[in-house]
gemmi code that builds the backbone of each chain (N, CA, C; Angstrom):
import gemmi

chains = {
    "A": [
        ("UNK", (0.837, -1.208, 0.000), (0.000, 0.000, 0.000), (0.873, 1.260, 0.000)),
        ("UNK", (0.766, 2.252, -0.950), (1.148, 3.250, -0.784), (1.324, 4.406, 0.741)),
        ("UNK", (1.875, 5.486, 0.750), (1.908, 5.769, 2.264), (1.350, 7.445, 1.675)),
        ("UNK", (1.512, 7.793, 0.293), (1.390, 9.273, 0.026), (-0.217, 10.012, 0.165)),
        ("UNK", (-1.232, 8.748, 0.604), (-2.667, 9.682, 0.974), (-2.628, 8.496, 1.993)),
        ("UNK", (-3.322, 9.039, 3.145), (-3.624, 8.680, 4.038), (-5.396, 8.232, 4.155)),
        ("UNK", (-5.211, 6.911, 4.958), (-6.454, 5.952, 4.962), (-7.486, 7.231, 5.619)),
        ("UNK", (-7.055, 7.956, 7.032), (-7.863, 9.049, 7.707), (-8.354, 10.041, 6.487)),
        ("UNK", (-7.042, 10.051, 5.703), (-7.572, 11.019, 4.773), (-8.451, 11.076, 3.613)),
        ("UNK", (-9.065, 9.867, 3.304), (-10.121, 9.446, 2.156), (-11.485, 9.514, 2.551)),
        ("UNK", (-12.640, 9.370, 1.651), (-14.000, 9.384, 2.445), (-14.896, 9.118, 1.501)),
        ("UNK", (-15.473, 8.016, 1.330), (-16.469, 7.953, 0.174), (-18.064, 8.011, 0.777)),
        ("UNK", (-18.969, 8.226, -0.397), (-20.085, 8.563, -0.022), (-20.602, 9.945, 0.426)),
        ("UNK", (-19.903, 10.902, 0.012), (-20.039, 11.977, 0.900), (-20.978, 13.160, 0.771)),
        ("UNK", (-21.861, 13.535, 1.385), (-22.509, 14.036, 0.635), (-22.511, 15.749, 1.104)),
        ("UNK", (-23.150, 16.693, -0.175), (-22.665, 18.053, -0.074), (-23.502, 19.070, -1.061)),
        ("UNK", (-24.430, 19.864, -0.913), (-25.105, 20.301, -1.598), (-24.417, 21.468, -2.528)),
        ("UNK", (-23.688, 21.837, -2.248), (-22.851, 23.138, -2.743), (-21.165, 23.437, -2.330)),
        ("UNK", (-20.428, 23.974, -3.412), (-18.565, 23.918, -3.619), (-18.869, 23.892, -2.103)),
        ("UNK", (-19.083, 25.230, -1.253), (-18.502, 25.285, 0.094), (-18.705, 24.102, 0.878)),
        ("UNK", (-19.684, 23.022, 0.966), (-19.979, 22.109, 1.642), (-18.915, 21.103, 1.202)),
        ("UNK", (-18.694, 21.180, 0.077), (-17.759, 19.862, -0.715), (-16.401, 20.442, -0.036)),
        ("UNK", (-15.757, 21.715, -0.323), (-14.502, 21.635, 0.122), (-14.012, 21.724, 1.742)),
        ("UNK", (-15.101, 22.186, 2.572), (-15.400, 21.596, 3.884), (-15.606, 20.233, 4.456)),
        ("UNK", (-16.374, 19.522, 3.616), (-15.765, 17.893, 3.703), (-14.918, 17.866, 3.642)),
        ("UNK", (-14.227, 17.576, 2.405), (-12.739, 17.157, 1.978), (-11.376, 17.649, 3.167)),
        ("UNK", (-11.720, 19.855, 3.314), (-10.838, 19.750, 4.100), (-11.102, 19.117, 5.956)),
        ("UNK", (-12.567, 19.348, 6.095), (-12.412, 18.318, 7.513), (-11.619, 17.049, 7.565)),
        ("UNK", (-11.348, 16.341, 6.787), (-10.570, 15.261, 6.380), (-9.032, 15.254, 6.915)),
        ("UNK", (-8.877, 16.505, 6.670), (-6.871, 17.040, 7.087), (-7.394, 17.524, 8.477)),
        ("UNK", (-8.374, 18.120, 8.845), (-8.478, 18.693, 9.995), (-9.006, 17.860, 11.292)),
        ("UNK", (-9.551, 16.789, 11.102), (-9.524, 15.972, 11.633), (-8.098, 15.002, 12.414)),
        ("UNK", (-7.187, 15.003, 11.630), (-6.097, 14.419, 12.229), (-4.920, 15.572, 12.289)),
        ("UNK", (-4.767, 16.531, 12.346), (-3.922, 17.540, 12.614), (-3.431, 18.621, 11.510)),
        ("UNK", (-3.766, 17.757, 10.253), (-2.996, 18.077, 8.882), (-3.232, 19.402, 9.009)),
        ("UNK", (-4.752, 20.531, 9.059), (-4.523, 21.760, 8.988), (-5.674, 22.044, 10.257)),
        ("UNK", (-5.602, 23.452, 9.874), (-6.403, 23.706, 10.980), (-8.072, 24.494, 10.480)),
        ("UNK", (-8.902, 25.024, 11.420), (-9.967, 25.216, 10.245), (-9.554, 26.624, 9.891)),
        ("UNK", (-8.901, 27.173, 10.216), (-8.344, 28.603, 9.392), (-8.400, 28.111, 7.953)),
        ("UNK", (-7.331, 27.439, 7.764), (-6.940, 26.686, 6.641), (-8.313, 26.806, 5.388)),
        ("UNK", (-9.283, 25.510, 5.946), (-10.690, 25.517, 4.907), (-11.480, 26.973, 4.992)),
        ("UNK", (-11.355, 27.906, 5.842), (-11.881, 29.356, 5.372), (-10.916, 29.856, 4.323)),
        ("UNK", (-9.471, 29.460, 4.002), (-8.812, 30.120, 3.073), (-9.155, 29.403, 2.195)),
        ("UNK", (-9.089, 28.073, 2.018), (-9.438, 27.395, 0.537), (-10.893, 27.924, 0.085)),
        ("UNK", (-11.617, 28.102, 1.037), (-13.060, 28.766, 0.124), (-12.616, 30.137, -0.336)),
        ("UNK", (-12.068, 30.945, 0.752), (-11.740, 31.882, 0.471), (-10.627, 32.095, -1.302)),
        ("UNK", (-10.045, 31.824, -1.211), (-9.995, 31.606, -2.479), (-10.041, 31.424, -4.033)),
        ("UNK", (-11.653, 30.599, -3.646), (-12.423, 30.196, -4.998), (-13.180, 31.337, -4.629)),
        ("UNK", (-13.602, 32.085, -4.048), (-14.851, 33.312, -4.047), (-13.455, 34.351, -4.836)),
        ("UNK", (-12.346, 34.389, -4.284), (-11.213, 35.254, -4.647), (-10.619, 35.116, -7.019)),
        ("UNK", (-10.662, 34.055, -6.800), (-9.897, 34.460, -8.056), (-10.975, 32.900, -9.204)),
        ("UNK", (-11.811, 32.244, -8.124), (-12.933, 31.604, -9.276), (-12.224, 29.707, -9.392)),
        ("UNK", (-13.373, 29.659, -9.906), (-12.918, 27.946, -9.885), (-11.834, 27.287, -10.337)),
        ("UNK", (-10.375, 28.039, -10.353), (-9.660, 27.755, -11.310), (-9.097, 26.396, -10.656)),
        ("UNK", (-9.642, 25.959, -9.591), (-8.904, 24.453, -8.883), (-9.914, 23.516, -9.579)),
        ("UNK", (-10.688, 23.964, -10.203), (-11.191, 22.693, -10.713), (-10.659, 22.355, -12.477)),
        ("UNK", (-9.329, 21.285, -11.779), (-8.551, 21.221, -12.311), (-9.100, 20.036, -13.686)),
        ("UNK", (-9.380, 19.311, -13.303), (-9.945, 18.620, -14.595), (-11.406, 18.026, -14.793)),
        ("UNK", (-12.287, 17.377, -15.813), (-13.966, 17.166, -15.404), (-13.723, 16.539, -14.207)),
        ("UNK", (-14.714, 17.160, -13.359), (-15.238, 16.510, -12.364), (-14.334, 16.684, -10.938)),
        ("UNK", (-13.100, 16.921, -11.322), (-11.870, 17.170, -10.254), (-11.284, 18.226, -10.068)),
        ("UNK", (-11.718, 18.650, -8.456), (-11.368, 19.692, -7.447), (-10.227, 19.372, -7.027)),
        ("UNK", (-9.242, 20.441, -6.678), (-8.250, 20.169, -5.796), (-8.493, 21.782, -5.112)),
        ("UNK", (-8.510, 21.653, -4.027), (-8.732, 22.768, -2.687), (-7.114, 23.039, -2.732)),
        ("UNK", (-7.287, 24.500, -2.201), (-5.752, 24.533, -1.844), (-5.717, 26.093, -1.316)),
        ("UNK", (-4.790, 26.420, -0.025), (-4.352, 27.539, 0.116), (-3.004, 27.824, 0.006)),
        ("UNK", (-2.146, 28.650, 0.545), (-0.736, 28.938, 0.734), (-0.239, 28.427, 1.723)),
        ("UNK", (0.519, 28.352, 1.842), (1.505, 27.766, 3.099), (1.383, 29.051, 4.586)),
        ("UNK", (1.475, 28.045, 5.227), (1.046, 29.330, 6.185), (0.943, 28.559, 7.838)),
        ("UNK", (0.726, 29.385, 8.925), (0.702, 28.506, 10.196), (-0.358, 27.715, 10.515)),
        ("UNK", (-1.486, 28.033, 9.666), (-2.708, 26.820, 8.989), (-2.618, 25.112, 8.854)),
        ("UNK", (-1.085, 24.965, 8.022), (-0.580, 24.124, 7.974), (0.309, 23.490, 9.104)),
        ("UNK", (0.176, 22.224, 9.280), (0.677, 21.826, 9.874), (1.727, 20.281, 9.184)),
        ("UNK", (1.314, 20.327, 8.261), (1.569, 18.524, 7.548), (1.601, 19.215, 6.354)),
        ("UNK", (2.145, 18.745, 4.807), (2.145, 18.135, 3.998), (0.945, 17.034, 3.643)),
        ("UNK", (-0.285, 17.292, 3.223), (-1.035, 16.108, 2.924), (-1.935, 16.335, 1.741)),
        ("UNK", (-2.688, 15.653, 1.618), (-4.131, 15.535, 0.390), (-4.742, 15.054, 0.767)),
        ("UNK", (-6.103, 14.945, 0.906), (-7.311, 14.388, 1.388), (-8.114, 14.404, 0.095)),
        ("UNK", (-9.202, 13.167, -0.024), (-10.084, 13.164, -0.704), (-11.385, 12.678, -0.599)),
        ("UNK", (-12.234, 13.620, -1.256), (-13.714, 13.130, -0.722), (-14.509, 12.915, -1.997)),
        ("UNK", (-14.852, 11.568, -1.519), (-15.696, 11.356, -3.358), (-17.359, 11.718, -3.026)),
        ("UNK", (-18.018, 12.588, -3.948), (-18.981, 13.073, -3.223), (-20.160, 12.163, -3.743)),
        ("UNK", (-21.361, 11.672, -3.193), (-22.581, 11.283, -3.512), (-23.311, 11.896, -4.683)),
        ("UNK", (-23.499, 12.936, -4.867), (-23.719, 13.486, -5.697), (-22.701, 14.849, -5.887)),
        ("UNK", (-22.512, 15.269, -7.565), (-21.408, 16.139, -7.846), (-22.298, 17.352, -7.788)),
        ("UNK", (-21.822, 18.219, -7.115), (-21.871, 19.808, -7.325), (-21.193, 20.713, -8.375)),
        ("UNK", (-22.093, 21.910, -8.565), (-21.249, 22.588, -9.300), (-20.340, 23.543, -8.786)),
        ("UNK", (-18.941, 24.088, -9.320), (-18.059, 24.662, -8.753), (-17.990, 26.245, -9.369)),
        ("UNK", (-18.736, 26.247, -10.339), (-19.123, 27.390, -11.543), (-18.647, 27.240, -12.502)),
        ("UNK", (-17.496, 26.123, -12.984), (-16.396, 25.787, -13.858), (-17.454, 25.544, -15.153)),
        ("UNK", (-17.073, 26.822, -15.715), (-17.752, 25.918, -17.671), (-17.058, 24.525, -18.141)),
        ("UNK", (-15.937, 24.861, -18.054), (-15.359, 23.792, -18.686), (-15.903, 22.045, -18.084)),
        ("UNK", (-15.543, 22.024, -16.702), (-15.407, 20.840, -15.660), (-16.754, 20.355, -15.225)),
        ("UNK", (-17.580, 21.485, -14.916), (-18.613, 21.211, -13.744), (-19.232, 19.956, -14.409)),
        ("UNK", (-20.140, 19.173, -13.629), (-20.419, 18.949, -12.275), (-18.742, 18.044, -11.384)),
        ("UNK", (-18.391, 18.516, -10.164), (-17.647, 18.030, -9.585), (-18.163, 16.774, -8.425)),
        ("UNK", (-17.049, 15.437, -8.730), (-17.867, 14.495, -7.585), (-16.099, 14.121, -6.842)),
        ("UNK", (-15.415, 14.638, -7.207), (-13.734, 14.296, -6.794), (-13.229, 15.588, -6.322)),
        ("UNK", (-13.403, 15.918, -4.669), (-12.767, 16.907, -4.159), (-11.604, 16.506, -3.217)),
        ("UNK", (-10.870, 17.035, -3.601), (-9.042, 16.891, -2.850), (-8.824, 17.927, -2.564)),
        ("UNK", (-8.307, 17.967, -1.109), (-7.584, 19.042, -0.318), (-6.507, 19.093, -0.559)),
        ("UNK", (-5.665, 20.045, -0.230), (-3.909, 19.428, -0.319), (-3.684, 20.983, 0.564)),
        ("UNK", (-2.543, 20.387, 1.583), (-1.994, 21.139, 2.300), (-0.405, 20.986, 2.207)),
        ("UNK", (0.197, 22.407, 2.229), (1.531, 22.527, 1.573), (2.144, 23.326, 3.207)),
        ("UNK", (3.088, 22.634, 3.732), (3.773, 23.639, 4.682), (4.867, 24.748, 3.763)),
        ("UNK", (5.096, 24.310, 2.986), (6.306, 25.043, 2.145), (7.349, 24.658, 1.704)),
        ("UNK", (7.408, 23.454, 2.322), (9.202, 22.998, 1.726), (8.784, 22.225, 1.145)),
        ("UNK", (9.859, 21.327, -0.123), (9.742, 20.866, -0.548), (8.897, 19.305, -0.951)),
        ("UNK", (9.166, 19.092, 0.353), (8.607, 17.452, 0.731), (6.265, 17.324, -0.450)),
        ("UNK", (6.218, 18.471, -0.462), (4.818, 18.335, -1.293), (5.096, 17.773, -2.554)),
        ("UNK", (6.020, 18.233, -3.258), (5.962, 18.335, -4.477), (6.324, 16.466, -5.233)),
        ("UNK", (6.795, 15.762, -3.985), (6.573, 14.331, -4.588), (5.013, 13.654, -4.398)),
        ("UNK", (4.135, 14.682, -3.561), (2.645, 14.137, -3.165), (2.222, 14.523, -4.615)),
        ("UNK", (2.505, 15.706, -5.057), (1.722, 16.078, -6.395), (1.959, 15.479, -7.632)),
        ("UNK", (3.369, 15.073, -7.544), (4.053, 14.225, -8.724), (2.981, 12.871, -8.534)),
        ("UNK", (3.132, 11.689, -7.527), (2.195, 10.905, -6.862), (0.491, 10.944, -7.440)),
        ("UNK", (0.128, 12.451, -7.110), (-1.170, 12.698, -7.427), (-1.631, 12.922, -9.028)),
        ("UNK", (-0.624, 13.827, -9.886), (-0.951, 13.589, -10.842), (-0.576, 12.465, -11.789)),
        ("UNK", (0.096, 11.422, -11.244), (0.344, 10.192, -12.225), (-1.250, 9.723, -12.340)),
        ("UNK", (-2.331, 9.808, -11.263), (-3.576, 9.271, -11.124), (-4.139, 10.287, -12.063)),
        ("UNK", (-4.458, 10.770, -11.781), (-4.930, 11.845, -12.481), (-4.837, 11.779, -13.796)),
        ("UNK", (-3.846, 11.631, -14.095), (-3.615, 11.735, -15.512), (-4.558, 10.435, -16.089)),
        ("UNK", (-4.156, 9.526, -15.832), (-4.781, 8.193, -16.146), (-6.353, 8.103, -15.784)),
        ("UNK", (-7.244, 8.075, -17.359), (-8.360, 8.237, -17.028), (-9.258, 7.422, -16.798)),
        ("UNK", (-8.451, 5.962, -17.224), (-9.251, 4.525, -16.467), (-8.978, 4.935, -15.155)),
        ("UNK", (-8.393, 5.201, -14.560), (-8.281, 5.358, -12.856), (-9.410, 6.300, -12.357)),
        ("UNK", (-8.982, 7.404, -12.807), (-10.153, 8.454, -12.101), (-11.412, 8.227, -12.562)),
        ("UNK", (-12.104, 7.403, -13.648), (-13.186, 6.891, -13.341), (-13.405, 5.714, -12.526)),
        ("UNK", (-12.258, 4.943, -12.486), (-12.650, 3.960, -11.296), (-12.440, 4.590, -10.100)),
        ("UNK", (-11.888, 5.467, -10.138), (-12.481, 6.189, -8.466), (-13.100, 6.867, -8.308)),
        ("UNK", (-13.626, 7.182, -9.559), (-15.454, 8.042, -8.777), (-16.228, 6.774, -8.483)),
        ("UNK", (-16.062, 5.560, -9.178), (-17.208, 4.790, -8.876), (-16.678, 3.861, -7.406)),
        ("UNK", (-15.424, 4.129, -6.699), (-15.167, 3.662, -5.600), (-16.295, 3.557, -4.479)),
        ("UNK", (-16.105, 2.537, -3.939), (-17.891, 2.419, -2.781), (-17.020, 2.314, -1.220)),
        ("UNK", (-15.797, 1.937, -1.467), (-14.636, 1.598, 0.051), (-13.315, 2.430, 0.369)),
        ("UNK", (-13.241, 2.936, 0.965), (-11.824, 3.523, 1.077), (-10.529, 2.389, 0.322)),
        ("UNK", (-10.765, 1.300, 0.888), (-10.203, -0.044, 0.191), (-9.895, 0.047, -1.307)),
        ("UNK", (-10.779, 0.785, -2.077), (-10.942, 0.726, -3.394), (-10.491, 1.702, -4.267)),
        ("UNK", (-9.970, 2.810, -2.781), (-9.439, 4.243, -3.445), (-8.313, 3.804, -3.353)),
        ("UNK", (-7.746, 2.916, -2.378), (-6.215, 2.518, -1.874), (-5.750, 1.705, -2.783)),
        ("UNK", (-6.278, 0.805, -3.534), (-5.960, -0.559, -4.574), (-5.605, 0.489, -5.851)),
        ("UNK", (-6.311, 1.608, -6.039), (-6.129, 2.181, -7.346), (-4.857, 3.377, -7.487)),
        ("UNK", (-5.208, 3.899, -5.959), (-3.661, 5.095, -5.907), (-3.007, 4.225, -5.699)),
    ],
    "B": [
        ("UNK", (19.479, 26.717, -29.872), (18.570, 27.063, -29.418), (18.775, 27.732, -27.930)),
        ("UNK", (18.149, 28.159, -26.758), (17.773, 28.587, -25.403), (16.626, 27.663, -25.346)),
        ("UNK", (16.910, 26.611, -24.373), (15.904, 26.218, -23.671), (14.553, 27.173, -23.413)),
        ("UNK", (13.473, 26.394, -24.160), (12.117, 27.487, -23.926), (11.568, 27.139, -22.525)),
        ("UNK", (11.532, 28.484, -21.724), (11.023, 28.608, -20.217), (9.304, 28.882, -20.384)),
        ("UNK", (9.045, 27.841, -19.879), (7.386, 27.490, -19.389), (6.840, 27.907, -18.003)),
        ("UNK", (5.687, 29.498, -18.034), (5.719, 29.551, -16.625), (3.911, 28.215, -16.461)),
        ("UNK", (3.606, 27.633, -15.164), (2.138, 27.411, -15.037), (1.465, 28.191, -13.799)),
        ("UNK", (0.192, 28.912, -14.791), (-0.105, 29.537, -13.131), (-1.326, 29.146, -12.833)),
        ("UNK", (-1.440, 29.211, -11.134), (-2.076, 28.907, -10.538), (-2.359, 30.147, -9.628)),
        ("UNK", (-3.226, 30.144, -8.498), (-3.943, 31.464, -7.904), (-2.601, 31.482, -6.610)),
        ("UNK", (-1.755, 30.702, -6.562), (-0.724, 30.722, -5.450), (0.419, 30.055, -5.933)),
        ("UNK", (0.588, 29.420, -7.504), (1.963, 28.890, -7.742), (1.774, 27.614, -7.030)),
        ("UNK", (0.867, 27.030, -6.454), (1.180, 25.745, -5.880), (0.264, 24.659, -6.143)),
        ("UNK", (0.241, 23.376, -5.819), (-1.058, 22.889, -6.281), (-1.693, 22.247, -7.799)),
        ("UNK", (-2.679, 23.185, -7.894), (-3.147, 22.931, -9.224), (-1.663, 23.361, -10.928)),
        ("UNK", (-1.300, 24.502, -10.552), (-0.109, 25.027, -11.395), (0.878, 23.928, -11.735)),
        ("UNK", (1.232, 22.789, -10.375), (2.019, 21.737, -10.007), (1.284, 20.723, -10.485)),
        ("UNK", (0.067, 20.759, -10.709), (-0.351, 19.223, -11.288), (0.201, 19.036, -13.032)),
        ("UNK", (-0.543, 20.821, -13.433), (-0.202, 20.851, -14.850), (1.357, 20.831, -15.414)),
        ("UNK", (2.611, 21.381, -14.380), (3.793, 21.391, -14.815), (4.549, 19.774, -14.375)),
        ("UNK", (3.896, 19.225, -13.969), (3.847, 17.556, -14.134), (3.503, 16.885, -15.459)),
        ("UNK", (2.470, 17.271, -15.708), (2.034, 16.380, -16.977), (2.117, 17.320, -18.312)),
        ("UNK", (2.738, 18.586, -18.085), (3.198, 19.112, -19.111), (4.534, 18.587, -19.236)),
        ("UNK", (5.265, 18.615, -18.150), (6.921, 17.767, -18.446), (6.860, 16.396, -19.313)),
        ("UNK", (5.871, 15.790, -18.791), (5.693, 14.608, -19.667), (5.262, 14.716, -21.018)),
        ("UNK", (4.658, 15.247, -21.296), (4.316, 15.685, -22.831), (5.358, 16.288, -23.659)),
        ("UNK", (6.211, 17.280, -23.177), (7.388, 17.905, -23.543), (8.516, 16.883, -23.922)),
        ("UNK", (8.279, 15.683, -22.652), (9.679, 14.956, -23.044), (8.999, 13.885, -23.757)),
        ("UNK", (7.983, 13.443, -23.985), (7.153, 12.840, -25.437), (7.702, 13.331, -26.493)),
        ("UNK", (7.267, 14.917, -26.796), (7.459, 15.488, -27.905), (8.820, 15.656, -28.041)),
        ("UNK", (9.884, 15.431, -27.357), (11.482, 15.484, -27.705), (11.823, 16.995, -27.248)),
        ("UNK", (10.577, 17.878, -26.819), (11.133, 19.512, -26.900), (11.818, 19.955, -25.385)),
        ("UNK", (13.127, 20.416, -25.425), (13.730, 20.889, -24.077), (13.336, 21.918, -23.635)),
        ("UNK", (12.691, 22.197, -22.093), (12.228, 23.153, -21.806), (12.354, 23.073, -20.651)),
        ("UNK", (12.285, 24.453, -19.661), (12.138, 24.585, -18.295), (10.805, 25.225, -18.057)),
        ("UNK", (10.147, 24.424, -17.304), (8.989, 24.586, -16.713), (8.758, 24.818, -15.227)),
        ("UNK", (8.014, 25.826, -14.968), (8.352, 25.982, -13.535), (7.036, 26.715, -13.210)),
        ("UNK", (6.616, 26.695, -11.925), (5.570, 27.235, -11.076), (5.309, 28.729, -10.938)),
        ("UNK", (4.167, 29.185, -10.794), (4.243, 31.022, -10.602), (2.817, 31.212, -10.169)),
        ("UNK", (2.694, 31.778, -9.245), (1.168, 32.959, -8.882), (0.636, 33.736, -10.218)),
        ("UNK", (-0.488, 33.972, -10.083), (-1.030, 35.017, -11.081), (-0.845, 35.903, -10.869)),
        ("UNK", (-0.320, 36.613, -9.362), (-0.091, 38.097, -9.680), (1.627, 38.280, -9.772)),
        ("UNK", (2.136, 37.372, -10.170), (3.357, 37.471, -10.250), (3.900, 37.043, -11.872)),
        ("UNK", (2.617, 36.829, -12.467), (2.641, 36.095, -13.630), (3.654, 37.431, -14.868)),
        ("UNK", (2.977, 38.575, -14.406), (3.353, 39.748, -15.372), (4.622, 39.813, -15.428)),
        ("UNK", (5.196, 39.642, -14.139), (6.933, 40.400, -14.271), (7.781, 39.473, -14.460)),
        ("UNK", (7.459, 38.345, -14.157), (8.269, 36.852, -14.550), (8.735, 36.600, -15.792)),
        ("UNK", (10.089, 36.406, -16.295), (10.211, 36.247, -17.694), (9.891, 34.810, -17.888)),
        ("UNK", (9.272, 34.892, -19.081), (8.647, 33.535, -19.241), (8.595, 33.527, -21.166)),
        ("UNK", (8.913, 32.420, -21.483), (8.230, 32.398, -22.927), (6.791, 31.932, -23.642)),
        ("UNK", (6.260, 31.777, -22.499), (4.706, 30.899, -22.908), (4.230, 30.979, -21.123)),
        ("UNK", (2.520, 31.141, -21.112), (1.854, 30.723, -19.898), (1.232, 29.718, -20.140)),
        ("UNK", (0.972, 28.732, -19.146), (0.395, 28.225, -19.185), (-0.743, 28.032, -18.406)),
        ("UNK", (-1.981, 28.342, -18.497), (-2.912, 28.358, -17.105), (-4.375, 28.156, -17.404)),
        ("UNK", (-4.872, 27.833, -16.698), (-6.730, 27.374, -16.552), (-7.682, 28.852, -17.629)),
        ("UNK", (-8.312, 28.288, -17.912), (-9.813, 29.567, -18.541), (-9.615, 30.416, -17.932)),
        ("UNK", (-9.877, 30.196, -16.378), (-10.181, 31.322, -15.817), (-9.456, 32.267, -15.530)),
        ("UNK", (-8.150, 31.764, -15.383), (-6.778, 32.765, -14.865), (-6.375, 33.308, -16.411)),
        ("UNK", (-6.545, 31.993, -17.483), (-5.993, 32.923, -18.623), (-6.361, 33.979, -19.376)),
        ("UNK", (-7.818, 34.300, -18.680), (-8.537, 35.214, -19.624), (-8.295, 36.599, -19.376)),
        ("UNK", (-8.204, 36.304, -17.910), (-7.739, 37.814, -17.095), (-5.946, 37.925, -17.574)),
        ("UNK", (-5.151, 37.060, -17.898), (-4.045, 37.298, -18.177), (-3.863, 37.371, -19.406)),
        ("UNK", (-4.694, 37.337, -20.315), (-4.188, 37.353, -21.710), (-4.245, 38.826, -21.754)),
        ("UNK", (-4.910, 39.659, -20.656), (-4.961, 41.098, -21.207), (-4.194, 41.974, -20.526)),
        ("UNK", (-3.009, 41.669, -19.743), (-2.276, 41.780, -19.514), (-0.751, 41.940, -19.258)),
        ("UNK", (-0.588, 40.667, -19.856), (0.951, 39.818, -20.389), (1.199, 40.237, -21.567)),
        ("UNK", (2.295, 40.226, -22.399), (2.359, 40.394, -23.237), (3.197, 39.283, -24.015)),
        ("UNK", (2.740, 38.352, -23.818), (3.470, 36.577, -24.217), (2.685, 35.800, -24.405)),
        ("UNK", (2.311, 34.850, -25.000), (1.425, 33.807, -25.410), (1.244, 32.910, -23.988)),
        ("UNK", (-0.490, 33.007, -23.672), (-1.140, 32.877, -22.223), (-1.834, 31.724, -23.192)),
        ("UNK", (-1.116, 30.097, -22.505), (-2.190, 29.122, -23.495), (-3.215, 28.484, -22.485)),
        ("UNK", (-4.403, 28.705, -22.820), (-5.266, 28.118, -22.141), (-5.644, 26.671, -21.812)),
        ("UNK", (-5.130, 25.985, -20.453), (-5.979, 24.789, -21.026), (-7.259, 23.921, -19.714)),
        ("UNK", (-8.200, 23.575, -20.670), (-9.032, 23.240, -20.311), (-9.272, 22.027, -18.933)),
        ("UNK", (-8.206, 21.143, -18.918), (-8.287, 20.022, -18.531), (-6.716, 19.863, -17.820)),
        ("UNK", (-6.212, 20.488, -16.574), (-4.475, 19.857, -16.361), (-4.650, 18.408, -16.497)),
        ("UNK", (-5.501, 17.575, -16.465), (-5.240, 16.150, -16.113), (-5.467, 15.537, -17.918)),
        ("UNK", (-5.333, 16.218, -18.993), (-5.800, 15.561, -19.969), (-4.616, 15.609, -21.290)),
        ("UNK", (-3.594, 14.710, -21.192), (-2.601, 14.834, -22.135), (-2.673, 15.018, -23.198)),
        ("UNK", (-3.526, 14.541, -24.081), (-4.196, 14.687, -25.057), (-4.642, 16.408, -25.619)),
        ("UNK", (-5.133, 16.853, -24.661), (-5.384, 18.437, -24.815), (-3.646, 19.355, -24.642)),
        ("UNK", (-3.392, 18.625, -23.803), (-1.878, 19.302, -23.935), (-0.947, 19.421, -24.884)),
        ("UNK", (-1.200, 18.087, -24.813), (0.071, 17.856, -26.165), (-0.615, 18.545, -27.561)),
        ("UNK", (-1.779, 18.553, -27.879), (-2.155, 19.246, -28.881), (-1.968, 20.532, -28.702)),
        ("UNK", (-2.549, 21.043, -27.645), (-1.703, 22.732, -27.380), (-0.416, 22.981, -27.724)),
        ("UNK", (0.259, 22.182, -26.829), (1.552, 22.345, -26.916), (2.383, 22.421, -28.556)),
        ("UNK", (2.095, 21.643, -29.279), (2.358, 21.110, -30.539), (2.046, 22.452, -31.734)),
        ("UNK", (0.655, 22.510, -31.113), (0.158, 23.770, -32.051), (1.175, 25.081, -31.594)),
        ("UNK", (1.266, 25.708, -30.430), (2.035, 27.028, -30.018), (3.324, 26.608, -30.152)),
        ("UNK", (4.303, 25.644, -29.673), (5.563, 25.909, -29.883), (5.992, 25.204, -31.119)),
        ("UNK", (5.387, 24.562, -31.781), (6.191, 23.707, -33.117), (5.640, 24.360, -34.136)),
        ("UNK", (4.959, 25.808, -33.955), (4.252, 26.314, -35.052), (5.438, 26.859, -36.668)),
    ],
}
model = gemmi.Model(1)
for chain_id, residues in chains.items():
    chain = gemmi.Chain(chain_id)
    for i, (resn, *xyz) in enumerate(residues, 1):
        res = gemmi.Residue()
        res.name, res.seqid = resn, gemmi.SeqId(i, " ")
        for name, pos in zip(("N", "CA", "C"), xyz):
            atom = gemmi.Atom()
            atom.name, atom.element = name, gemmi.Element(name[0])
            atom.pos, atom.b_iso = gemmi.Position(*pos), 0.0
            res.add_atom(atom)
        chain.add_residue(res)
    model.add_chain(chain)
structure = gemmi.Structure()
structure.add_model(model)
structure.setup_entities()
């Protein structure tokens, strides 16, 4: 099993009527075990109200994110596969059902989580088999 | 030649900017083309020398009117296919 997302940090089934609810899941996920704090998920919304959905990085896939900051505490990514997808306002992407947090302290040590993250990503048999994931088990077999 | 410098932006240089200068490296070293690719904020996007942007709809629209360098839009960081056709079209033109 891989060690670069954490089992605490996954969550399927999740459900969320709107972006702010979705990236409040996802980041409760890091905030739950220390990764950030809730400062942190007021900046990641803060954010998307700030400069627009541009984290919704590919169909269907969110990645949350703020700056490095005393928010952070860890290096991590969290992900929440949502029950039903929301929209994020994204023409291109919307509806979103794959929201990922990612918390950056600043040094370097992130940038092999993202290397990690987008090998999945990229691969689009994968990221449809993990929207249709039903187990944390099933997110872990595929990252 | 000079190695062609690739900026990707993102709303903080981190993150999403980092997913696309991942799977843009890979496409680059597909296509055989040497380049340095590297991370940048949008409000830092202007003064940065760069030979090409690379960034989302939304950041590129506000930066195309700004910059004065080819701001390539792309739709999808996770979709090689869209890249490499970008890519192919702006720098092998």
């Amino acid at each position: 099993m891989t060690t670069w997302i954490r089992k605490e940090h996954v969550a399927v089934n999740v459900k969320a009527s709107n972006w702010e609810e979705a990236i409040r899941a996802s980041g409760s996920l890091l905030l739950e075990t220390g990764a950030i704090t809730q400062e942190y998920i007021a900046q990641m919304i803060h954010s998307v109200k700030e400069n627009g959905p541009y984290i919704v990085i590919g169909p269907g896939i969110a990645m949350a994110h703020a700056r490095p900051s005393k928010a952070v505490h860890e290096d991590a990514i969290s992900l929440a596969i949502l029950d039903e997808a929301v929209s994020f306002g994204s023409e291109q992407n919307d509806p979103v059902d794959l929201v990922f947090s990612f918390s950056a302290t600043g040094t370097e040590a992130h940038l092999k989580l993202i290397e990690q993250l987008s090998s999945v990503l990229i691969n689009e048999e994968k990221v449809e088999q993990l929207r249709h994931a039903q187990t944390k088990e099933d997110i872990f077999n595929l990252m | 030649m000079a190695k062609v410098k690739i900026m990707t932006v993102c709303g903080f240089g981190l993150g999403s900017s980092m997913v696309l200068k991942m799977n843009l490296d890979g496409v680059l070293k597909d296509l055989g083309i040497q380049a340095d690719v590297f991370t940048g904020d949008v409000g830092s996007a202007q003064s940065t020398p760069a030979d090409y942007i690379f960034t989302s709809k939304e950041l590129g629209e506000k930066l195309q009117k700004t910059v004065n360098k080819p701001v390539i839009i792309i739709n999808s960081f996770v979709n090689k296919a869209e890249i490499k056709e970008k890519v192919e079209a702006e720098l092998q033109a």
